[in-house]
FIDO-111319 format. One record per atom (N, C-alpha, C): residue number from 1; residue in one letter; atom name; x, y, z. Coordinates in steps of 0.02 Angstrom, whole numbers. Example, Ala and Ser with C-alpha at 12.3 -4.5 7.8 and 13.67 -1.06 7.14 Angstrom:
BEGIN
   resi   resn   name        x        y        z
      1      a      N      660     -284      390
      1      a     CA      615     -225      390
      1      a      C      660     -165      390
      2      s      N      642     -112      354
      2      s     CA      684      -53      357
      2      s      C      645        2      394
//
This chain:
BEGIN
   resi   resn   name        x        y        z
      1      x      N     5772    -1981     5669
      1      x     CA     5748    -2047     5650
      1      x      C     5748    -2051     5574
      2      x      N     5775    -2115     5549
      2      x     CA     5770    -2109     5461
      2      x      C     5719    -2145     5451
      3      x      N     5704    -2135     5387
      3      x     CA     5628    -2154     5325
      3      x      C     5634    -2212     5363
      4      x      N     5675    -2268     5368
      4      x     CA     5688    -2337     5385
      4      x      C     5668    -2371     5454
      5      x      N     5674    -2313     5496
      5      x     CA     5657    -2308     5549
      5      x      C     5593    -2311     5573
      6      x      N     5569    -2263     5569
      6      x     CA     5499    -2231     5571
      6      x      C     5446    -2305     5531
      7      x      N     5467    -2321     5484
      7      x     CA     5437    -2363     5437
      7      x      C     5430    -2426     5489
      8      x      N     5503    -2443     5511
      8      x     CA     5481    -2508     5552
      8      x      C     5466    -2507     5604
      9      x      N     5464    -2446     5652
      9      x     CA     5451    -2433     5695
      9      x      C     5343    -2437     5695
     10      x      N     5337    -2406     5641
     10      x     CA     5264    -2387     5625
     10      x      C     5230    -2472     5635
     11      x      N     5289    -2506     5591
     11      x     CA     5253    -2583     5575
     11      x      C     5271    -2616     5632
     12      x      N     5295    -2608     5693
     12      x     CA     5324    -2647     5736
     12      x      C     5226    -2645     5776
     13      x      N     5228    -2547     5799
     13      x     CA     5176    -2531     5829
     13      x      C     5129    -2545     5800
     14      x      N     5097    -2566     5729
     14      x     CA     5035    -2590     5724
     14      x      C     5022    -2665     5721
     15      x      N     5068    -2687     5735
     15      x     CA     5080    -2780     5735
     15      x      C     5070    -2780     5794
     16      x      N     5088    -2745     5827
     16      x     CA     5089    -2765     5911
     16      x      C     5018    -2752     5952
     17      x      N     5001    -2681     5929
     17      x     CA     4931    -2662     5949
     17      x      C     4858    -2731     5900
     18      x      N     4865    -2747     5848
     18      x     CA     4837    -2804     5847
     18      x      C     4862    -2864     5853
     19      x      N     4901    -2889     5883
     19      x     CA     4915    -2940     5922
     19      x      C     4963    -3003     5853
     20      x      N     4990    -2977     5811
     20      x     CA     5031    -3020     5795
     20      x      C     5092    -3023     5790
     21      x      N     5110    -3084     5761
     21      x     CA     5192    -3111     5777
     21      x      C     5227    -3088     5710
     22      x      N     5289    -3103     5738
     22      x     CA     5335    -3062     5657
     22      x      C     5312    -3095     5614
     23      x      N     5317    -3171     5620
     23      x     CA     5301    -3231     5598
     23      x      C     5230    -3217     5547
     24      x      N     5169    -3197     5579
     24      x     CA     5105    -3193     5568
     24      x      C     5103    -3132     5481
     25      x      N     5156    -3095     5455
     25      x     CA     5137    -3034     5439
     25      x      C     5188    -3049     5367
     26      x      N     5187    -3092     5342
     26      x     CA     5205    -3115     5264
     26      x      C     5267    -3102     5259
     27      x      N     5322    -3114     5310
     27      x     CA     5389    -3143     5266
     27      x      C     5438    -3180     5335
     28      x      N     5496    -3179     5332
     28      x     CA     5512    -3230     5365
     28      x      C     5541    -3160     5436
     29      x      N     5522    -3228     5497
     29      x     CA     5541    -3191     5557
     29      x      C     5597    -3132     5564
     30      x      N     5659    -3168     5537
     30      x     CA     5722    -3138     5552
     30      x      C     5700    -3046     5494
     31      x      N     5673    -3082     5428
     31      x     CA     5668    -3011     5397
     31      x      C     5625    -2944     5434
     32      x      N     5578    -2968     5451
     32      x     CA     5525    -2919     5485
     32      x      C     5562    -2893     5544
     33      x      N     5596    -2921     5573
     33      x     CA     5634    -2889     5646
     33      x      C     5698    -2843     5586
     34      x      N     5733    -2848     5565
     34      x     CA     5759    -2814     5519
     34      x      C     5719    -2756     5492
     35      x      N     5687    -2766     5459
     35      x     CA     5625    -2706     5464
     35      x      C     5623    -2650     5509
     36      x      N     5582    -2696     5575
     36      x     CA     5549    -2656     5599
     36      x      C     5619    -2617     5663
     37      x      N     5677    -2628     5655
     37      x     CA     5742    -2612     5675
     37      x      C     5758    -2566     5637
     38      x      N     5748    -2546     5582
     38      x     CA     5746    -2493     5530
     38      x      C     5826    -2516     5478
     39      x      N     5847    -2577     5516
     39      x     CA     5911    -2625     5473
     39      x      C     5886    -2620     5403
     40      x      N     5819    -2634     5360
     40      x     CA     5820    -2662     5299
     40      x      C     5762    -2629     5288
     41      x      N     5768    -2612     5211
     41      x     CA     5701    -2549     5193
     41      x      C     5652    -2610     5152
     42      x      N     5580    -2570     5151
     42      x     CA     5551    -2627     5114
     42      x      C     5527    -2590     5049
     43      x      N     5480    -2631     5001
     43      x     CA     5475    -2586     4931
     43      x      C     5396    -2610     4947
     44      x      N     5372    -2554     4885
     44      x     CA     5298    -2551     4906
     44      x      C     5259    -2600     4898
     45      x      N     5295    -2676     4861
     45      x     CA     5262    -2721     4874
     45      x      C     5264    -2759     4940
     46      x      N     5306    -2766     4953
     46      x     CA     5317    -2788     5043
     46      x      C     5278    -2744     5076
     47      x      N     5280    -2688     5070
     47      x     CA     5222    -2631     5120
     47      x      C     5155    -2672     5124
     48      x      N     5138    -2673     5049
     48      x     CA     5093    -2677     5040
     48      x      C     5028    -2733     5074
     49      x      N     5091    -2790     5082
     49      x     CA     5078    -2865     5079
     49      x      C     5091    -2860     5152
     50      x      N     5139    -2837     5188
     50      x     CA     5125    -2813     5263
     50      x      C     5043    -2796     5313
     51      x      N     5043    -2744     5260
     51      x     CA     4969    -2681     5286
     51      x      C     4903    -2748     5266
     52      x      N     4901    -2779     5199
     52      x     CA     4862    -2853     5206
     52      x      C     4871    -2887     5262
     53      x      N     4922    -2894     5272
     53      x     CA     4901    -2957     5326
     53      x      C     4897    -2925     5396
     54      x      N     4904    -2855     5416
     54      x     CA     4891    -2844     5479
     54      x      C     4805    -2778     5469
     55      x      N     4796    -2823     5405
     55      x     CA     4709    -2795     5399
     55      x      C     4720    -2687     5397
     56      x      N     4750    -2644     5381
     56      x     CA     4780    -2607     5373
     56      x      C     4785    -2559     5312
     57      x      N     4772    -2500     5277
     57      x     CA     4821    -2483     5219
     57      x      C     4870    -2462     5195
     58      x      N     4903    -2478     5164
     58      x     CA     4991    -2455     5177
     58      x      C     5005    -2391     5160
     59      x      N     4944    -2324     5163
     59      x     CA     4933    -2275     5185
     59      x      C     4949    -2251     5266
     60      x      N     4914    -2302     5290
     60      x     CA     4904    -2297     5370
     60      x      C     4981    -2313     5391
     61      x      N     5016    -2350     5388
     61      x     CA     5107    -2353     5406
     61      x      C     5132    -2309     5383
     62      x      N     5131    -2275     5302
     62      x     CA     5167    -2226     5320
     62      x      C     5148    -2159     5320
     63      x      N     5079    -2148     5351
     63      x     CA     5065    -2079     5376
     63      x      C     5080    -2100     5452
     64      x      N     5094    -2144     5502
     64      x     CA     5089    -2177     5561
     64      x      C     5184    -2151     5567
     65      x      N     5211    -2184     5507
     65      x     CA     5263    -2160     5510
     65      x      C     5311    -2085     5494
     66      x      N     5275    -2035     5486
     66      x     CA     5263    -1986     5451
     66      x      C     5266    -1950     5514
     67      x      N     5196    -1996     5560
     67      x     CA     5206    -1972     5619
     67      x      C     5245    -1944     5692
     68      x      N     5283    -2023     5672
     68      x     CA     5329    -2042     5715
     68      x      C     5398    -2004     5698
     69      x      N     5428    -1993     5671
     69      x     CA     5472    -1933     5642
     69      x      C     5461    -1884     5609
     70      x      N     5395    -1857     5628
     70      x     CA     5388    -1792     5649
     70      x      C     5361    -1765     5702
     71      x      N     5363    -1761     5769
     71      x     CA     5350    -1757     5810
     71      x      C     5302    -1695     5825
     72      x      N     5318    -1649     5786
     72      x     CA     5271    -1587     5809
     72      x      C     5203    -1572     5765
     73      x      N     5231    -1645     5707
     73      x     CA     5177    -1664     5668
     73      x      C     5110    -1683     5717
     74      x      N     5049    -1663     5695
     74      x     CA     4979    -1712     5730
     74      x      C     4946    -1732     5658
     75      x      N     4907    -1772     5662
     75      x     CA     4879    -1827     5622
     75      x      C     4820    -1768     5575
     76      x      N     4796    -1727     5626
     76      x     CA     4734    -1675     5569
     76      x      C     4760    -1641     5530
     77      x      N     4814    -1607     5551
     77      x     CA     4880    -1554     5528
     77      x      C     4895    -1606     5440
     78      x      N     4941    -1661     5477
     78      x     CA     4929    -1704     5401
     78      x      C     4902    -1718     5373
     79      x      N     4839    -1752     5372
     79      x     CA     4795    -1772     5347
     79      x      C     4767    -1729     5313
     80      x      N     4754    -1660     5326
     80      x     CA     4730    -1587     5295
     80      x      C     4792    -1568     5218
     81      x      N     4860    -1548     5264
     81      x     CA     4894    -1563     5203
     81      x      C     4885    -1612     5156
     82      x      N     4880    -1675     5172
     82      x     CA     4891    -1723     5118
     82      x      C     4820    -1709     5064
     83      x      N     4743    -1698     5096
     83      x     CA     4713    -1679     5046
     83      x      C     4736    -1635     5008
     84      x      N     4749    -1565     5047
     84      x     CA     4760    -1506     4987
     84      x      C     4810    -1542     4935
     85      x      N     4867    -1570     4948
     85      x     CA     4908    -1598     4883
     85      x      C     4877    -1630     4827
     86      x      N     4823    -1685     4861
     86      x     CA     4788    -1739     4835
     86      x      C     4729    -1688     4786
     87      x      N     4703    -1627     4812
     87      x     CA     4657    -1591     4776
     87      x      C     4687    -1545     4720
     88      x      N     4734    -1547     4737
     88      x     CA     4747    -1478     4667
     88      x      C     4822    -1528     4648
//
């Protein structure tokens, strides 16, 4: 799965689990399905403005996506790493 992938895949699954439309999540329909198809990459202001409107931090997509293409990855495993980086 590529960065692109995972990314829209992450944003497809948290739009869907709270219940909105491509439409609903700050840019135009056709782009967000592009997106979340892993067709078109976004920059961290689009992330950003995404993870706003589905109430979110654009932390959470791409450790979600982090997830999702890495499979043998689990969420404590990361989350542990990402402090130690974040600490020293």
């Amino acid at each position: 799965m590529t960065s692109n992938e995972a990314i829209g895949l992450a944003i497809r699954q948290t739009r869907t689990q709270r219940n909105f439309s491509q439409e609903e999540i700050g840019a135009s329909q056709s782009f967000v399905s592009d997106v979340e198809r892993g067709k078109k990459s976004v920059t961290m202001n689009r992330l950003d403005l995404f993870a706003s409107c589905l109430g979110v931090q654009p932390a959470t997509l791409i450790i979600r996506a982090a997830l999702l293409s890495t499979p043998n990855l689990n969420l404590d495993d990361l989350l542990e790493k990402i402090k130690s980086e974040i600490d020293n």
